[in-house]
Backbone as a ProteinNet text record, in pm:
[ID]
protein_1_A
[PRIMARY]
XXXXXXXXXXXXXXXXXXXXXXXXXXXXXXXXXXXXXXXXXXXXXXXXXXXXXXXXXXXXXXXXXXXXXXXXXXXXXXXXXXXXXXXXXXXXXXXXXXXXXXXXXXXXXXXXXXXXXXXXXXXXXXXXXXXXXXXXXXXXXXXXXXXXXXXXXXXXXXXXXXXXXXXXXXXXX
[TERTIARY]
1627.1	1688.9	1752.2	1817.9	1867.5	1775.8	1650.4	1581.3	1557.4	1465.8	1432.6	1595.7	1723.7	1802.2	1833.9	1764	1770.1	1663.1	1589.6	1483.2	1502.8	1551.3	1598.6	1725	1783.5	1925.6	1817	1732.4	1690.9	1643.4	1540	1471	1557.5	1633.5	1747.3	1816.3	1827	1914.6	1779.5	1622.7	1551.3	1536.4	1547.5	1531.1	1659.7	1785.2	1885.4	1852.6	1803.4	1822.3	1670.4	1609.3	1452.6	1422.5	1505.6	1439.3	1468.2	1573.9	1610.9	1513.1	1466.3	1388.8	1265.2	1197.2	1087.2	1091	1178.4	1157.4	1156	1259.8	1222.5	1103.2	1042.5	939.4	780.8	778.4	752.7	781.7	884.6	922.2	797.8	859	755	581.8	564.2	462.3	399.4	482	441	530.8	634.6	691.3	749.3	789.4	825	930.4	1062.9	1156.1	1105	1110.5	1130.8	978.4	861.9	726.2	774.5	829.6	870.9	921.4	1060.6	1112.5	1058.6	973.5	876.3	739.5	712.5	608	687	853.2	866.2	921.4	975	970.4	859.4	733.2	642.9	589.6	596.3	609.4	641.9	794.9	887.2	825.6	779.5	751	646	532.8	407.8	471.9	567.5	603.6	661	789.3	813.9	724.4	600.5	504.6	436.7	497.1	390.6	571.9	665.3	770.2	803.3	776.9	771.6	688	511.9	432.9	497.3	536.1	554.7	685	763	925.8	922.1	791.8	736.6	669.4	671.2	575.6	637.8	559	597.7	743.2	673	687.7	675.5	816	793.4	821.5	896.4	915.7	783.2	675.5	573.2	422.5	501.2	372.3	389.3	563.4	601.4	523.9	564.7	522.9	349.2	281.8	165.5	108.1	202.1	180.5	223.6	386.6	379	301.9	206.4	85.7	-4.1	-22.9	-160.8	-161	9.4	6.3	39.8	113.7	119.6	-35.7	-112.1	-218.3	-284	-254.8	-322.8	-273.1	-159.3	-83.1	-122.9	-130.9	-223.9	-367.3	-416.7	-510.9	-574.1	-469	-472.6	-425.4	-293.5	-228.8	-361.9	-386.2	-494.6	-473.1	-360.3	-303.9	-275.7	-269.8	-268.9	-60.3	-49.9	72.9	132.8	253.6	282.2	296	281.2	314.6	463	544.7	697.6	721.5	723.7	674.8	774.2	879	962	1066.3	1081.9	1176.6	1363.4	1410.2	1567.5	1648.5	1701.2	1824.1	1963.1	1932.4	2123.1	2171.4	2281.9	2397.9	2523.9	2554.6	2692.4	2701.8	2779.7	2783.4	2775	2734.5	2688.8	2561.4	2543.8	2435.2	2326.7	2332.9	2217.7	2068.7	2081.4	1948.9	1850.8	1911.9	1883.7	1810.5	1886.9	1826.5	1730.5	1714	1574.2	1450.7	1494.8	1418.6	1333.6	1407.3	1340	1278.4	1336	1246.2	1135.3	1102.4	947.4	878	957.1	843.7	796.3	909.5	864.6	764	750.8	653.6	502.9	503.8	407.6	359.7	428.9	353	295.8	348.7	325.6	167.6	153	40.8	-87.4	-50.9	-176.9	-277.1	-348.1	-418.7	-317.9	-332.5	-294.2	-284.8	-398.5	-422.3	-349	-406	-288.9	-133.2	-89.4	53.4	68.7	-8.6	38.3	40.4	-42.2	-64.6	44.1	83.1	199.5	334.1	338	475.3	508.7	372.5	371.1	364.7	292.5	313.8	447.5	515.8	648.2	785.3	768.5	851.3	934	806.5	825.3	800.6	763.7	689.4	643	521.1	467.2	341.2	300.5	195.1	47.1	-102.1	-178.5	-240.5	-228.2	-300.1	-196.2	-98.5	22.9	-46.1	-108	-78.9	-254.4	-320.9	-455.4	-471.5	-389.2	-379.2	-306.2	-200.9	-139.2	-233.5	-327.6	-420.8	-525.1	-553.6	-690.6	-795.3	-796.2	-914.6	-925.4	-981.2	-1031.3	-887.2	-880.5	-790.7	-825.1	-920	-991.8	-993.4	-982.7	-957.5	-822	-727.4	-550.6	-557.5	-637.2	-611.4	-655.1	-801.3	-818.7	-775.5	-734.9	-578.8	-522.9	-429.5	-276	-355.7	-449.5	-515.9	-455.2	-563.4	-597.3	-403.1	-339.7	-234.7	-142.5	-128.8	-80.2	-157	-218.4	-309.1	-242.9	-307	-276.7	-119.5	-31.3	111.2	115.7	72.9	95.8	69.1	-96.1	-129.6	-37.2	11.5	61.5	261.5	257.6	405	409.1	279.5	264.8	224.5	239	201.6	340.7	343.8	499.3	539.6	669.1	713.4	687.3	654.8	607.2	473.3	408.1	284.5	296.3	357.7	469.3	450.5	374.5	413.9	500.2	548.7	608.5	598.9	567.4	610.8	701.3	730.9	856.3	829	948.9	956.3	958.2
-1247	-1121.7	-1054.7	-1161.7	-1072.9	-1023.9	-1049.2	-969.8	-817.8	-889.9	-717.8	-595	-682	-587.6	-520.4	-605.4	-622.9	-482.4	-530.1	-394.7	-259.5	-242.1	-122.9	-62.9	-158.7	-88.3	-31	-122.8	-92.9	82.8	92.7	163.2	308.5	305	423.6	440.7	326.5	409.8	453.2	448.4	512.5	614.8	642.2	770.4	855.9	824.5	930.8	906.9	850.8	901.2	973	1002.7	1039.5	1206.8	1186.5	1300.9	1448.3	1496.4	1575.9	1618.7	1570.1	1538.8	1596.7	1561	1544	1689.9	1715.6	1846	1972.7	1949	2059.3	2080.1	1959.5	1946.7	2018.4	1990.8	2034.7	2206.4	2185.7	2330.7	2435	2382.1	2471	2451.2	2399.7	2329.2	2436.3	2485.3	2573.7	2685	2657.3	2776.4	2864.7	2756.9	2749.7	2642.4	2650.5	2562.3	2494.9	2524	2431.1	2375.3	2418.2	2338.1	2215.2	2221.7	2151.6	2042.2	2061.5	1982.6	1923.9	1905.8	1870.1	1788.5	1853.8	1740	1640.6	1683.7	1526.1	1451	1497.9	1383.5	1317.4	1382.8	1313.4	1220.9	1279.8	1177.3	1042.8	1041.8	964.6	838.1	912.7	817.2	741.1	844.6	756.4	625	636.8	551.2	434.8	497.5	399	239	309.7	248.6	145.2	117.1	82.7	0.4	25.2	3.4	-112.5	-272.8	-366.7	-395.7	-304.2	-341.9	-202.3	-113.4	-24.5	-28.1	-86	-151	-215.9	-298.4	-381.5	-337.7	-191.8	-110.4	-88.5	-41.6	-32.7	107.7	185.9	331.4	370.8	307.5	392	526.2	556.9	744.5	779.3	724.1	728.1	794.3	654.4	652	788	750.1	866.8	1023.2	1038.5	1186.3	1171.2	1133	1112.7	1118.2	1062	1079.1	1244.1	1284	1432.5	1520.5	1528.8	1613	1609.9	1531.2	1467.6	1561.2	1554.3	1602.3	1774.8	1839.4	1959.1	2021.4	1947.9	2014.6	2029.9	1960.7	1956.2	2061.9	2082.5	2189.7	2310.8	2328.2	2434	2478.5	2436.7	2424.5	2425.6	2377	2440.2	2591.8	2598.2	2729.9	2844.5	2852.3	2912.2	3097.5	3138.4	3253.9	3282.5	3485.6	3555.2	3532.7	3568.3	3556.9	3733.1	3804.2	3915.9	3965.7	4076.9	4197.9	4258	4220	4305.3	4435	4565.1	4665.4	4714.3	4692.3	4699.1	4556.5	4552.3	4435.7	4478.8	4450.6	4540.2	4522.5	4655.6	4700.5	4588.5	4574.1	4535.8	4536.7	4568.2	4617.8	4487.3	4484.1	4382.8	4301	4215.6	4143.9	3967.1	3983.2	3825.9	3785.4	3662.4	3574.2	3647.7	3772.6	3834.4	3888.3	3887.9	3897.1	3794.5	3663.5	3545.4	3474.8	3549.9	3524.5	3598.4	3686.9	3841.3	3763.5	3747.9	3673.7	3523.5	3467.4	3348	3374.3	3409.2	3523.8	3549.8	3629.9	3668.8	3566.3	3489.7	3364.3	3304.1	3251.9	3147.7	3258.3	3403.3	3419.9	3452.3	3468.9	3485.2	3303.3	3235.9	3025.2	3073.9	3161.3	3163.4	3182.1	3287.1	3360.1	3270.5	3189.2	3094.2	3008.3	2954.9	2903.3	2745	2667.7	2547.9	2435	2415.3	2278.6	2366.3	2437.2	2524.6	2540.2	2522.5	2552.6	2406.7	2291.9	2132.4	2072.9	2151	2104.3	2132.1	2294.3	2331.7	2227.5	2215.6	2137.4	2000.8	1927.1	1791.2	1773.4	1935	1916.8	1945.3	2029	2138.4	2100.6	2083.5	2019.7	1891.1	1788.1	1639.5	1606.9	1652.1	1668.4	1527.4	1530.6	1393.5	1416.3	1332.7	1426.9	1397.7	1450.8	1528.7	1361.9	1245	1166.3	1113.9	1084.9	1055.1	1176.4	1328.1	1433.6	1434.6	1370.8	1298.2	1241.2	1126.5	1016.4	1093.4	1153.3	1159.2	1276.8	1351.6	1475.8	1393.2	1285.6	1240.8	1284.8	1366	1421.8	1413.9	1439.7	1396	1466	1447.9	1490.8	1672.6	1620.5	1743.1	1875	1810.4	1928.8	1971.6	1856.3	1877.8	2001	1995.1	2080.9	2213.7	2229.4	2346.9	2423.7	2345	2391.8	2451.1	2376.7	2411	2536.2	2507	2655.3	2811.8	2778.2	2911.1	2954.2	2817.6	2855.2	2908.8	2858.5	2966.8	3087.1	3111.9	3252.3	3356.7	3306.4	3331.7	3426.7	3325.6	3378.1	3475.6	3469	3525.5	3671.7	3672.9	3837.1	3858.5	3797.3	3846.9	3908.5	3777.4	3855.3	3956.4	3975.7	4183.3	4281.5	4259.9	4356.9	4446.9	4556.3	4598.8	4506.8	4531.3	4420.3	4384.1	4572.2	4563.3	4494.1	4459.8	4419.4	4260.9	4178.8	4034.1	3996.5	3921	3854.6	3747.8	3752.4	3662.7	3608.1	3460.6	3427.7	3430.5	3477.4	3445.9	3394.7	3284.2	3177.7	3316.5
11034	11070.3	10948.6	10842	10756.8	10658.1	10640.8	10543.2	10599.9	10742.2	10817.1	10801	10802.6	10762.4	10646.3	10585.9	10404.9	10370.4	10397.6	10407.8	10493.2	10591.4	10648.5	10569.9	10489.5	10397.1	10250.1	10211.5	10122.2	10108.5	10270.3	10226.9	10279.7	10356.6	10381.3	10260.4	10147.2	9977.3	9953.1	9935.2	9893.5	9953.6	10098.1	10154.9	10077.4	10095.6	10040	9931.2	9799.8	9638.1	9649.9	9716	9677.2	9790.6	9883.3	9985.9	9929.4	9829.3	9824.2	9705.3	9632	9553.7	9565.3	9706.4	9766.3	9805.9	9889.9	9941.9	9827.4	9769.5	9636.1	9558	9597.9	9530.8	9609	9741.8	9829.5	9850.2	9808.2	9873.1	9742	9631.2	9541.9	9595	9601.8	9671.7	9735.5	9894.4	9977.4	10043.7	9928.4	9953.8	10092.5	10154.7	10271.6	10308.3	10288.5	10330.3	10436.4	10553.6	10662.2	10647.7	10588.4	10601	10504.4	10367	10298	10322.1	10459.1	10490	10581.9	10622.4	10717	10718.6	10558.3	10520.4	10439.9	10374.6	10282.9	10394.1	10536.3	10644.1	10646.8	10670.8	10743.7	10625.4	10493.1	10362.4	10354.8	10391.9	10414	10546.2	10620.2	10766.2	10729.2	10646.4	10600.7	10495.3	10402.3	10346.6	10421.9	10520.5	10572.4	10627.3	10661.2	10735.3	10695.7	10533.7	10439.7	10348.8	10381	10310.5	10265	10280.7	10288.2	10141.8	10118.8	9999	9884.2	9933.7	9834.5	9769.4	9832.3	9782.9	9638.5	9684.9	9531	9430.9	9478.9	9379.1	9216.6	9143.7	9003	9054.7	9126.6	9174.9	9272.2	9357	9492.4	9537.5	9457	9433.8	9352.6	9321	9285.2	9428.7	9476.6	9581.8	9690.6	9687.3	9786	9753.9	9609.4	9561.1	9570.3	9551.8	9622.7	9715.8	9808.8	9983.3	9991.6	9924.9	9953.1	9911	9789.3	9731.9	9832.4	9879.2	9975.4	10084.5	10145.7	10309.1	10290.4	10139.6	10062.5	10097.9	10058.4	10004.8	10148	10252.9	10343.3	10432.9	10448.5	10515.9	10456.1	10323.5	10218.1	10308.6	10326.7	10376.7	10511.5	10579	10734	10737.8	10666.2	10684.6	10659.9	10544.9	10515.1	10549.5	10521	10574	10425.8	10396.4	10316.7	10321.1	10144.3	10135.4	10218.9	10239.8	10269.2	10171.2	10169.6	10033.8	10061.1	9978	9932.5	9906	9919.1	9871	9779.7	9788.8	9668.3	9616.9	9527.8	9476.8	9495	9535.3	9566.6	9426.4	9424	9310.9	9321.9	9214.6	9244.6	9105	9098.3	8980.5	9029.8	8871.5	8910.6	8803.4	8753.6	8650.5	8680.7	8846.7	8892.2	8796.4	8883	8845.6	8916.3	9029.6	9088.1	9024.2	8877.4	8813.3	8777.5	8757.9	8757.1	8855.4	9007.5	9096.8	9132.5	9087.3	9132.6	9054.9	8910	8852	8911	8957.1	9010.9	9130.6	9156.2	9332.1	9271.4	9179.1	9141.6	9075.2	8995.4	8933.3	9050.1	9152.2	9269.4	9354.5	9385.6	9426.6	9324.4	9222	9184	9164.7	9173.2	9177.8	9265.3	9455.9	9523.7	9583.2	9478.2	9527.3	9418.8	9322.1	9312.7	9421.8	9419.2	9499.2	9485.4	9578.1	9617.2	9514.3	9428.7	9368.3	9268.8	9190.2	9078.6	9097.8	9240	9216.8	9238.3	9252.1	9280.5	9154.2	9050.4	8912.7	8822.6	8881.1	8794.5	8791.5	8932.1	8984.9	8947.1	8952.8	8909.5	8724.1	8648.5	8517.5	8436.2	8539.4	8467.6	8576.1	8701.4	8751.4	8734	8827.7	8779	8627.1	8559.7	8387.9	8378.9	8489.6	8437.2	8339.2	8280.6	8203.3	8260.3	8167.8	8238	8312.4	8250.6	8339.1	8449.4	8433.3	8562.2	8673.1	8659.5	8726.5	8751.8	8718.8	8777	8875.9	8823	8936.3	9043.7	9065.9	9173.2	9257.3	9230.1	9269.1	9285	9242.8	9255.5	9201.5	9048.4	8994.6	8854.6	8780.5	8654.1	8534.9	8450.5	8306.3	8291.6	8298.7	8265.8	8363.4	8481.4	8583.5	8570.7	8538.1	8521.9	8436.2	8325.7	8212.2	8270.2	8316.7	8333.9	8479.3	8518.2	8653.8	8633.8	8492.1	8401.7	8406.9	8296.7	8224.7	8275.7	8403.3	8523.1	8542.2	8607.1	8683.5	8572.7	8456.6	8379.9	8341.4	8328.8	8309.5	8466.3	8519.8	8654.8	8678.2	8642.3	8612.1	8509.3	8421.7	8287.2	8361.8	8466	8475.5	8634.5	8705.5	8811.1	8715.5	8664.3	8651	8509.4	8465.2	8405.6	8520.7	8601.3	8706.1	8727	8780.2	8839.3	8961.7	8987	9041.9	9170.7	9234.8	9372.3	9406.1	9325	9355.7	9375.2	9338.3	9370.5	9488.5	9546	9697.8	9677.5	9837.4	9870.5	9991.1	10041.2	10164.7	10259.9	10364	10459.5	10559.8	10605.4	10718.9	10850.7
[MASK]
+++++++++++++++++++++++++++++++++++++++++++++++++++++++++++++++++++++++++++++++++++++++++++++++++++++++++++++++++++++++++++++++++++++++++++++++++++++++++++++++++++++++++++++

């Protein structure tokens, strides 16, 4: 009895040092809070399931972020819906942090409006900053595709955010 307890303490400190983690990670992902929080649950459950061999892993915040790319990409992919168009970006004056935030509003929607594996490549290269073969393995595809992913998804950015600003999508819940 005391291991099975041993292991349910274990893997609840991995759920709190790793979930918050997960979802941010996620969230860039698909750009959708509550989908975010929803696939690094269901992340989390797939791990659980498995918690006993992956405990022993080199990397179980490893395997986890793996399982969340996996079920990311898959929700990507069901959704399969056009981002909305913003038609203007809103004014604001003031000597806050409010430009900072306008600013990240348009980077996070122009990730937005990349295609799926490009914004999973970005996240896992510039986010997590694992590098291009760690960001192989966890996508499941060659070095070489990592690179010419990066490639596109920065290109990609480079021409959405020279555009004027109204032209910027963004998703909303």
């Amino acid at each position: 009895m005391r291991s099975t307890t041993q292991t349910h303490e274990q893997f609840a400190e991995f759920v709190e040092a790793s979930s918050g983690r997960l979802v941010r990670t996620a969230y860039l992902v698909l750009g959708d809070l509550a989908e975010a929080e929803d696939v690094a649950q269901e992340a989390l459950a797939k791990v659980a399931q498995r918690w006993p061999r992956v405990r022993r892993m080199a990397s179980p915040y490893g395997y986890a972020r793996r399982v969340l790319f996996n079920l990311a990409l898959e929700a990507n992919r069901r959704r399969r819906r056009d981002p909305e168009p913003v038609a203007e970006l809103p004014e604001f004056t003031g000597d806050d942090d409010t430009e900072q935030v306008v600013a990240r509003d348009v980077i996070v929607g122009a990730i937005l409006m990349l295609p799926p594996r490009q914004r999973a490549t970005l996240v896992l290269r510039y986010w997590e900053q694992l590098t291009e073969a760690e960001t192989a393995k966890v996508l499941g595809c060659s070095v070489g595709t990592v690179k010419s992913q990066t490639s596109k998804a920065i290109q990609g950015l480079r021409k959405v955010l020279a555009e004027p600003p109204q032209t910027v999508y963004s998703r909303t819940t």
